[in-house]
C-alpha positions, 0 to 999 in steps of 0.5 A: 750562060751561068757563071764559073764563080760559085757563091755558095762556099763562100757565103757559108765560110761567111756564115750567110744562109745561101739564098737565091738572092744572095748567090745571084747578087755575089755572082753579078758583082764577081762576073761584073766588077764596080757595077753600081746598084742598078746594074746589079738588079738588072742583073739579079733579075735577069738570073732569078726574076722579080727581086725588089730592089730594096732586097738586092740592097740589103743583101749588098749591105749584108755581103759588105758587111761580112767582107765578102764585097767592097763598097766603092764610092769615087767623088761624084759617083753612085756607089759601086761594089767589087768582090776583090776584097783579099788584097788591098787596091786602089782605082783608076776612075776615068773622068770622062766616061766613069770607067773603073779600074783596079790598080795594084799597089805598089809595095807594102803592108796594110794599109800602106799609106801612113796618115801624118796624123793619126789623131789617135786612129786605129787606121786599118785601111787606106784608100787611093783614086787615080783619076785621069782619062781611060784610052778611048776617052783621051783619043777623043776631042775634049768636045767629045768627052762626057758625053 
């Protein structure tokens, strides 16, 4: 099944070249958001065929690079990527079963959260992970959990 989500546009507003790699690995993130790297090769395989890994990541490295994608690394947690990269928000990180995801803030500008000391820092971003347990997770006995 192809996606509704069209690369194309926006990897040339970004002045990327449109390459199959890069339509495919912007698609698998739009369609599958906090997806860690292996999911997304899996993926961009599945939609163009033998792609090695070391492209795929170098084409999440180009599209972070150019803001098209977001890195996201919770503690404890391989690097995942989002596409939601027009507002800032924070997440919600399960502890249990790693599930990720997306929580609004709350009121106010970029990027916040003042720091109390900035230390001279042109602060631009600020990020914030909730962690707890996601619903399915707290239903299960604490035995149960991490499974």
């Amino acid at each position: 099944m192809r996606s509704a989500f069209e690369a194309e546009p926006l990897l040339r507003a970004a002045a990327l070249r449109v390459t199959r790699p890069r339509v495919a690995v912007l698609t698998a993130v739009h369609d599958h958001p906090h997806a860690d790297t292996d999911s997304i090769v899996r993926r961009v395989r599945a939609a163009i065929g033998d792609v090695s890994t070391q492209a795929v990541y170098d084409v999440l490295r180009a599209l972070t690079a150019a803001r098209l994608v977001r890195c996201i690394e919770p503690a404890g947690s391989v690097a995942r990527y989002e596409t939601r990269v027009a507002d800032h928000h924070d997440h919600l990180v399960c502890r249990s079963c790693g599930d990720i995801v997306d929580v609004d803030r709350a009121a106010g500008e970029a990027p916040c959260l003042t720091a109390t000391g900035d230390h001279g820092f042109t602060v631009d971003e600020a990020e914030v992970v909730f962690w707890g347990l996601c619903p399915a997770c707290a239903r299960l006995p604490p035995v149960d959990r991490n499974r």
